[in-house]
Z-matrix of the N, CA and C atoms (Angstrom, degrees):
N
C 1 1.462
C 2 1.526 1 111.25
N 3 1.196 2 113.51 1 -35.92
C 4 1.600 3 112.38 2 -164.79
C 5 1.500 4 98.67 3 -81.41
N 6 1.496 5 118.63 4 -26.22
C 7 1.543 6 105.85 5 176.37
C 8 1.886 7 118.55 6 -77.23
N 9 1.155 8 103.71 7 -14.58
C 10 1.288 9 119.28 8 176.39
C 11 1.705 10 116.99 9 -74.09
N 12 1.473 11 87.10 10 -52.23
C 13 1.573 12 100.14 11 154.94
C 14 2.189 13 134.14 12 -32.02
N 15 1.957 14 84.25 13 -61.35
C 16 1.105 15 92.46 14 177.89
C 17 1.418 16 111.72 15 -64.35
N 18 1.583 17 142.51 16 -35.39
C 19 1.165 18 146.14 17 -157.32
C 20 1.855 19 90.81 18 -84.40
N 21 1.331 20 120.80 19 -44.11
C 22 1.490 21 99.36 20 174.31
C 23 1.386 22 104.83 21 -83.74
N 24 0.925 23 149.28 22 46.01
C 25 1.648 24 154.22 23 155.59
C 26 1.774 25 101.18 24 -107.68
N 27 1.162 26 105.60 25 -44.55
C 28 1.570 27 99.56 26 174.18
C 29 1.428 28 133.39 27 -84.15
N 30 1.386 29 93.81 28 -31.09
C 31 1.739 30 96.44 29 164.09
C 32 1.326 31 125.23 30 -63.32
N 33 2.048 32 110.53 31 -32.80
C 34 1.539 33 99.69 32 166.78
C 35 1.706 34 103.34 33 -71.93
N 36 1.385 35 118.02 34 -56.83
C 37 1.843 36 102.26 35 -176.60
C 38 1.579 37 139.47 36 -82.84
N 39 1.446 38 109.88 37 3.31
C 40 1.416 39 97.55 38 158.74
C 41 1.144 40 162.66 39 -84.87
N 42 2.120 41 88.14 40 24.53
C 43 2.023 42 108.29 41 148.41
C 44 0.991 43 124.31 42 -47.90
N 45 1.535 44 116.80 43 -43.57
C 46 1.282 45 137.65 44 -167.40
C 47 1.416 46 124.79 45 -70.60
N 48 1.438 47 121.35 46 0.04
C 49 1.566 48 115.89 47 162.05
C 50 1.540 49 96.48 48 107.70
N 51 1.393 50 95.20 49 164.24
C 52 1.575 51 124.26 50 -173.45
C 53 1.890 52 98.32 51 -78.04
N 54 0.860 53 141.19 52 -26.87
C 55 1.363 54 152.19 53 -110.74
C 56 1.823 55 88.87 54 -136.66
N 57 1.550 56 109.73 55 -78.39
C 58 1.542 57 103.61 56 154.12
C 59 1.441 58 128.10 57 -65.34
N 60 0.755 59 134.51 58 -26.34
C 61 2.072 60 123.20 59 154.52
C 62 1.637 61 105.98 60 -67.70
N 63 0.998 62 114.80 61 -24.60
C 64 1.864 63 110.23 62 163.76
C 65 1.351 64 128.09 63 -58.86
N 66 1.720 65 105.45 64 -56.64
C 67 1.377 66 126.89 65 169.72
C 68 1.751 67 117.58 66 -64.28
N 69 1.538 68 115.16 67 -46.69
C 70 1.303 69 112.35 68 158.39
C 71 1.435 70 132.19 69 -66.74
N 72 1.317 71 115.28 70 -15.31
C 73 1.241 72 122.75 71 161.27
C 74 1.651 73 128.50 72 -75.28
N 75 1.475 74 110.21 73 -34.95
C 76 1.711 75 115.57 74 151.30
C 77 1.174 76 126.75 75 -62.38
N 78 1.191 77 121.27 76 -29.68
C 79 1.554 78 141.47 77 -159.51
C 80 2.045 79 82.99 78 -90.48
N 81 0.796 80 131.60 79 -61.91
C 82 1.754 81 134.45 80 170.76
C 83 1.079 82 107.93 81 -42.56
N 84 1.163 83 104.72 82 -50.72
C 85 1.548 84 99.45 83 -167.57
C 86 1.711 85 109.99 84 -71.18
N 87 1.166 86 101.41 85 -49.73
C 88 1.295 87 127.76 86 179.16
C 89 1.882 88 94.03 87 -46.66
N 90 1.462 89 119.54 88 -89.03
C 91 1.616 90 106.85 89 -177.06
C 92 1.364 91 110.26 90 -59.19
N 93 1.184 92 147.16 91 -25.44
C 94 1.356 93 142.57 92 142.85
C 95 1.946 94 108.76 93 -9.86
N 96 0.998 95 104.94 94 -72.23
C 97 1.382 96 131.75 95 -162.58
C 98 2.077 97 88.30 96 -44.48
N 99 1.101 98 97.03 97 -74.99
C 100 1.555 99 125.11 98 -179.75
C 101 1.651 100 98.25 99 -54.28
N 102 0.947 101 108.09 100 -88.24
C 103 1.884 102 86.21 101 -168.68
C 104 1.491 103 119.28 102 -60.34
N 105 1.321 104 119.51 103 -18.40
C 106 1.245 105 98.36 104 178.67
C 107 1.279 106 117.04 105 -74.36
N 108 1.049 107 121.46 106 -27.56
C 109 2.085 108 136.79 107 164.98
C 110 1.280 109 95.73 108 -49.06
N 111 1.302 110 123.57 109 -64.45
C 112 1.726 111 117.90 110 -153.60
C 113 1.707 112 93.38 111 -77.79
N 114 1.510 113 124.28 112 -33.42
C 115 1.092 114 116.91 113 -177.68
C 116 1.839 115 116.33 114 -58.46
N 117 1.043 116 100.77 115 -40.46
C 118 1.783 117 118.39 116 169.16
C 119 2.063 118 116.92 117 -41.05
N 120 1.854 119 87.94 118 -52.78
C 121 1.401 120 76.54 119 174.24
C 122 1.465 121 129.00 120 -81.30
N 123 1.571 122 102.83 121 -18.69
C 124 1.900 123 108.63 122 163.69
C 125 1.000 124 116.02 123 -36.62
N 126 1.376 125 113.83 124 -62.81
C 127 1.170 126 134.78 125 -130.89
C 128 1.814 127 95.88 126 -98.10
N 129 1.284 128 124.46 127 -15.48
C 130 1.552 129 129.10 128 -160.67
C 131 1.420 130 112.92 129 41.91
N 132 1.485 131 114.40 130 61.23
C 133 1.691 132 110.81 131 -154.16
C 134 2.036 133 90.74 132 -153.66
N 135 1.041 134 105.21 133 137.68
C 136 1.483 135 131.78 134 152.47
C 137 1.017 136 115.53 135 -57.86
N 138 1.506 137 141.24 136 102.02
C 139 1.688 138 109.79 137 173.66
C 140 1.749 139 128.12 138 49.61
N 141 1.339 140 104.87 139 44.97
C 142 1.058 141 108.93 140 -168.12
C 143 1.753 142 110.85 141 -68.15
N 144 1.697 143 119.70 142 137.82
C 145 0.949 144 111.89 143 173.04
C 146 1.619 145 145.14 144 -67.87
N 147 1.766 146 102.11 145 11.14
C 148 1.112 147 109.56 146 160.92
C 149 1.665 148 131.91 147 -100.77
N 150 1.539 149 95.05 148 7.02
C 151 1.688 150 108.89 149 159.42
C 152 1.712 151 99.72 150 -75.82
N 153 1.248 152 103.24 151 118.59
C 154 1.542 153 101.65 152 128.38
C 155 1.274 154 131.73 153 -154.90
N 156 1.226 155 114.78 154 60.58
C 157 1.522 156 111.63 155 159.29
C 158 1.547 157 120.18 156 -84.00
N 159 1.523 158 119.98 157 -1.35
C 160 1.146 159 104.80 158 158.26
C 161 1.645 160 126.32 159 -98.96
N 162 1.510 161 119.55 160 13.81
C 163 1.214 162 120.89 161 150.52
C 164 1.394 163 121.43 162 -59.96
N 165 1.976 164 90.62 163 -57.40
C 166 1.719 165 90.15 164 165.91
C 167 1.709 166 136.64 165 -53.38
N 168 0.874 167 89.05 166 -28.70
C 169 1.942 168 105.60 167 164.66
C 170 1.292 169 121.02 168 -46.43
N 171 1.759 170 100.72 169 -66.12
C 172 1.142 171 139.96 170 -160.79
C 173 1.903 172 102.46 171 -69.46
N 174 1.724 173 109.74 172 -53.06
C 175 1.478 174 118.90 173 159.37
C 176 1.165 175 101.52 174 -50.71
N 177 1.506 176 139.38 175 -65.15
C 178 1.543 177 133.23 176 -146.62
C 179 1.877 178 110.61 177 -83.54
N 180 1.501 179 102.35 178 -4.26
C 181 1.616 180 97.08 179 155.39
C 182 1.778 181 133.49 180 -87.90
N 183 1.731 182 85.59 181 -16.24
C 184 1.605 183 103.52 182 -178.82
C 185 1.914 184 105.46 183 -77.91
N 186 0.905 185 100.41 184 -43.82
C 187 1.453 186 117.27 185 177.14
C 188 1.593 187 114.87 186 -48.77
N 189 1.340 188 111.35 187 -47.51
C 190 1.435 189 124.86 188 -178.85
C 191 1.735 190 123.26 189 -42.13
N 192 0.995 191 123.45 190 -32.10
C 193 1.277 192 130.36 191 178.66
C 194 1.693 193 97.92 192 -70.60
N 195 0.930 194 116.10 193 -33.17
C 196 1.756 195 103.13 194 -179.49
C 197 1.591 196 121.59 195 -71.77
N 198 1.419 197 104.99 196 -21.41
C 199 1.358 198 106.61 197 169.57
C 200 1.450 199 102.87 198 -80.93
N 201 1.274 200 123.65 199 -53.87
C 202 1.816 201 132.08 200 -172.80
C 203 1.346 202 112.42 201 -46.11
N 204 1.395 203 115.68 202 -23.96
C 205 2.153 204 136.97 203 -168.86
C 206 1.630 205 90.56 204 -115.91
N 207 1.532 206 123.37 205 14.82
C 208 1.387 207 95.66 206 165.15
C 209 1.670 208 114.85 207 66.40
N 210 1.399 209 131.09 208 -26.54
C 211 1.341 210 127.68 209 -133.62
C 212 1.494 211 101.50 210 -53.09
N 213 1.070 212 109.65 211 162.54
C 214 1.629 213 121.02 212 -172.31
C 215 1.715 214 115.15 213 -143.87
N 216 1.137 215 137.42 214 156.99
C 217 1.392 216 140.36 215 145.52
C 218 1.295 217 99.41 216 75.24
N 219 1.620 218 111.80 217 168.56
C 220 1.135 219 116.79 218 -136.90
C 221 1.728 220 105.53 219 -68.50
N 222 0.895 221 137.35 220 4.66
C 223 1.343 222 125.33 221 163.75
C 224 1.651 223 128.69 222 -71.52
N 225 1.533 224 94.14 223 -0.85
C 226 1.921 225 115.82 224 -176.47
C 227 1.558 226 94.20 225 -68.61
N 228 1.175 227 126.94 226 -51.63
C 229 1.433 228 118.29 227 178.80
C 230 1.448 229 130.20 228 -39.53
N 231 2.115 230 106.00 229 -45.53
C 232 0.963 231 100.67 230 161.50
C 233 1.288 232 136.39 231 -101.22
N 234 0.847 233 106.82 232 9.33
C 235 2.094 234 115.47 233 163.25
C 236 1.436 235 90.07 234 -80.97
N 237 1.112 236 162.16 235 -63.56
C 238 1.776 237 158.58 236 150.54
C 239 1.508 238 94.59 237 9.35
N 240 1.274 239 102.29 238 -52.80
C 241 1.627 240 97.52 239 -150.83
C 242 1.215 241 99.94 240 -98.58
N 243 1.283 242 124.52 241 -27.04
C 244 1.183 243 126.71 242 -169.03
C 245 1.433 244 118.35 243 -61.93
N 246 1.918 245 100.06 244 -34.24
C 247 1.625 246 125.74 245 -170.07
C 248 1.424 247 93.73 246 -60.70
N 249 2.036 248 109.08 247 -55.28
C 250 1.613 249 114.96 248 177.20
C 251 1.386 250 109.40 249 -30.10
N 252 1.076 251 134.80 250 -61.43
C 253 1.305 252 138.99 251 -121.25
C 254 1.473 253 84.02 252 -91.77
N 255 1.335 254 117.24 253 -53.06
C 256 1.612 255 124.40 254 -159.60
C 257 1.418 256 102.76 255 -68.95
N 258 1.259 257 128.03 256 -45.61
C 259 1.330 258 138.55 257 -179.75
C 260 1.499 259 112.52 258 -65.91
N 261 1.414 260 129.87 259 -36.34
C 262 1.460 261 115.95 260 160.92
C 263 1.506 262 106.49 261 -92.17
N 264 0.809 263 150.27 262 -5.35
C 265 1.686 264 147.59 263 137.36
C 266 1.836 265 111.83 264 -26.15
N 267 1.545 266 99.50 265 -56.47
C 268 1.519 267 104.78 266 179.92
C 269 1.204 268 100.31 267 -67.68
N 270 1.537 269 125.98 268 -80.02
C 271 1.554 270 139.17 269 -164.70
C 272 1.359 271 106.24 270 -36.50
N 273 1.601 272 116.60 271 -42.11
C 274 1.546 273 108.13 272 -171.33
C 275 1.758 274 101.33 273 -79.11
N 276 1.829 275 123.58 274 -68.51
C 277 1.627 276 105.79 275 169.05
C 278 1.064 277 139.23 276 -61.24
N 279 1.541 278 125.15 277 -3.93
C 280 1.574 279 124.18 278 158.65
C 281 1.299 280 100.08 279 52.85
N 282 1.412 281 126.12 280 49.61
C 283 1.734 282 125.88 281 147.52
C 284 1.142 283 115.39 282 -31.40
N 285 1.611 284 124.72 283 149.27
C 286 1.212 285 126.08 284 128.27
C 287 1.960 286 104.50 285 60.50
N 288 0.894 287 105.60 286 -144.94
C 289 1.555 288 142.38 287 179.07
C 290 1.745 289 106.61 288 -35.69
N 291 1.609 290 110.23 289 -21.62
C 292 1.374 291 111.20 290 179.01
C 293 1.191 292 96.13 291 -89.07
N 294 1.668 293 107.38 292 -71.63
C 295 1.788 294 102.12 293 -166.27
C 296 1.614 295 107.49 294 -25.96
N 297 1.275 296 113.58 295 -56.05
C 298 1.299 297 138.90 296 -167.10
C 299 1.775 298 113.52 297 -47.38
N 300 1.337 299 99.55 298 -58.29
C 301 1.806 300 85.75 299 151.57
C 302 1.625 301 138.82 300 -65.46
N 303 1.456 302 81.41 301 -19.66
C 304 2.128 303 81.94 302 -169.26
C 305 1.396 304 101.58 303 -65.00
N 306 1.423 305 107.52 304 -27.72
C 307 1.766 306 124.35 305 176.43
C 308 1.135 307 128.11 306 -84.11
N 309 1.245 308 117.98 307 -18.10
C 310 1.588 309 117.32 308 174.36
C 311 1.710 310 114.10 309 -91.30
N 312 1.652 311 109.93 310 -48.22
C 313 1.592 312 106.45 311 172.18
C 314 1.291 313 121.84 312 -82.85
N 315 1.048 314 131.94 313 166.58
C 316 1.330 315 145.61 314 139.96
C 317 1.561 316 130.49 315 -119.24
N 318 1.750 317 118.04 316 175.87
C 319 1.199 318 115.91 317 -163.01
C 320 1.663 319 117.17 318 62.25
N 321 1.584 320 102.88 319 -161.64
C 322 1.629 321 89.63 320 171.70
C 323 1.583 322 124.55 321 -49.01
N 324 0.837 323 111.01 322 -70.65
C 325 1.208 324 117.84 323 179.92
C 326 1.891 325 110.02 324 -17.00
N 327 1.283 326 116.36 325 -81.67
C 328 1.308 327 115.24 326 152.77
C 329 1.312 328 129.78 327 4.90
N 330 1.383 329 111.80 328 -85.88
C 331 1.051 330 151.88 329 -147.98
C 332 2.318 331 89.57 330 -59.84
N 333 1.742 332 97.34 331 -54.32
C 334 1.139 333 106.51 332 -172.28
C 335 1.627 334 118.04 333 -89.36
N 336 1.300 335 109.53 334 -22.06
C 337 1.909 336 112.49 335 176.56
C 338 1.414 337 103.41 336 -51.77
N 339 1.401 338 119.16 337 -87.14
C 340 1.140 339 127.97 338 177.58
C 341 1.822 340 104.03 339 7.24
N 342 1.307 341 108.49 340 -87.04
C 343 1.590 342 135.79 341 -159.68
C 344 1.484 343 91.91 342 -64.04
N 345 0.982 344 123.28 343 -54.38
C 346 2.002 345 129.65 344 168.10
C 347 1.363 346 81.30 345 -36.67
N 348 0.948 347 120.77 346 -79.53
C 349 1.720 348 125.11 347 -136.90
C 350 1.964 349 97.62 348 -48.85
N 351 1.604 350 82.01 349 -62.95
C 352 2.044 351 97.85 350 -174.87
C 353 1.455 352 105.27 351 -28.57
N 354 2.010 353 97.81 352 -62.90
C 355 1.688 354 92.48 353 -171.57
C 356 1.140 355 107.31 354 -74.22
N 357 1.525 356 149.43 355 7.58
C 358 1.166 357 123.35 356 143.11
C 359 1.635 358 141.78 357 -55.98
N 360 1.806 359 83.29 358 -42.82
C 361 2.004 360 83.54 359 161.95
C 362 1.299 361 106.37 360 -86.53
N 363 0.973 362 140.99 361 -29.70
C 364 2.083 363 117.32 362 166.33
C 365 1.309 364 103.39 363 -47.30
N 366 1.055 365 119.96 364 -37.99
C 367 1.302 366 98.00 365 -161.67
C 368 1.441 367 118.25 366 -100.23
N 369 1.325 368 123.97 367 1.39
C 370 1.825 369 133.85 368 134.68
C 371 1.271 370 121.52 369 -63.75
N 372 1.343 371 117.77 370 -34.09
C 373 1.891 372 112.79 371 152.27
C 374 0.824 373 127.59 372 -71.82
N 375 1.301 374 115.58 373 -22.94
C 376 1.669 375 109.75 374 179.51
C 377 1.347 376 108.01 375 -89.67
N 378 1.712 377 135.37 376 -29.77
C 379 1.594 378 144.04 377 160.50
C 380 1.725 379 98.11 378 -56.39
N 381 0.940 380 137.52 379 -49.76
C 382 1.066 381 129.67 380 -140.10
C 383 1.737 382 74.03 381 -100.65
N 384 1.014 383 135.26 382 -45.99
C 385 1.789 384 117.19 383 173.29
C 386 1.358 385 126.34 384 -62.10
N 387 1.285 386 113.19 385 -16.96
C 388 1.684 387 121.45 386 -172.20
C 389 1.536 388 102.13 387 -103.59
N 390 1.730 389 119.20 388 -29.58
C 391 1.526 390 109.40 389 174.72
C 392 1.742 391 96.77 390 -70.78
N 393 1.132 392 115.06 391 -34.22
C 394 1.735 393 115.97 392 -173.25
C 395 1.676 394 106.56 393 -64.27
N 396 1.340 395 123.19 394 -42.25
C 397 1.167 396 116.09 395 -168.13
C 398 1.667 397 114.59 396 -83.92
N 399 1.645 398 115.49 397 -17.20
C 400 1.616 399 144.84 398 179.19
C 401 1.621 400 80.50 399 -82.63
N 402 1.156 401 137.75 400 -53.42
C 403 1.797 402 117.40 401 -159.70
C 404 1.976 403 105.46 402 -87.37
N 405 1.540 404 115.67 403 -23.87
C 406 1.038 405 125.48 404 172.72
C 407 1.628 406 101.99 405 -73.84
N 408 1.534 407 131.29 406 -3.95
C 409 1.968 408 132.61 407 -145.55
C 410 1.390 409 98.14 408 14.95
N 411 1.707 410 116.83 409 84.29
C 412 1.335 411 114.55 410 144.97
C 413 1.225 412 88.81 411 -101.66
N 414 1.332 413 106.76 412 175.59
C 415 1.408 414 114.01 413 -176.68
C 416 1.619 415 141.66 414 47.02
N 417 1.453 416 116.63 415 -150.86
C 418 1.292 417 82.34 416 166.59
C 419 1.745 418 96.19 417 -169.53
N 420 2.042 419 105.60 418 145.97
C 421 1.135 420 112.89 419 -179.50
C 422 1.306 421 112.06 420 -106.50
N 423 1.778 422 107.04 421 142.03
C 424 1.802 423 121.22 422 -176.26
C 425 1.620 424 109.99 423 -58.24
């Protein structure tokens, strides 16, 4: 849900520039950090599965390359989805560098690396698919 979340959080704000999805994206991460810690001790829970603002985090870093590529026209829908797809791809197999945070922090922090980490590689597959499909001109840039 929370990654679903993040994708309707961006479809209403990514009129608004690379610059504000940057700043709202620290600012997430940032109260991310904080409630998901305090949410932990409510809850007497590890990563409890009723946090998710760091899915939304975690979605709203995968997403980012579409504002950074400009992307435009009707192929934005599916780079949208595409980001989805890639971003719970990571979060769910936890390669490398993810597992690897969910295991090294704890508390907030924890709670939110992991999902940082994921949408960091979605969101090098999804740049590295949208510079490929911009040098192939599928689609189309603003």
């Amino acid at each position: 849900m929370g990654s679903a979340a993040g994708v309707l959080l961006f479809l209403a704000t990514h009129g608004l520039g690379l610059v504000v999805h940057l700043a709202l994206g620290v600012g997430m991460t940032a109260l991310g950090i904080w409630a998901s810690g305090a949410s932990e001790v409510v809850f007497g829970r590890s990563d409890d599965g009723r946090i998710v603002i760091d899915e939304v985090a975690g979605q709203w870093i995968a997403l980012t390359p579409l504002l950074a590529l400009s992307w435009s026209g009707a192929p934005f829908l599916l780079a949208v989805v595409t980001s989805f797809v890639a971003f719970r791809v990571f979060d769910i197999w936890k390669p490398g560098p993810v597992r690897w945070a969910e295991r090294r922090f704890s508390a907030g922090v924890g709670v939110m690396a992991d999902d940082c980490i994921a949408g960091v590689l979605a969101a090098l597959v999804v740049g590295i698919a949208l510079v490929s499909a911009i040098w192939l001109g599928v689609g189309g840039v603003a």
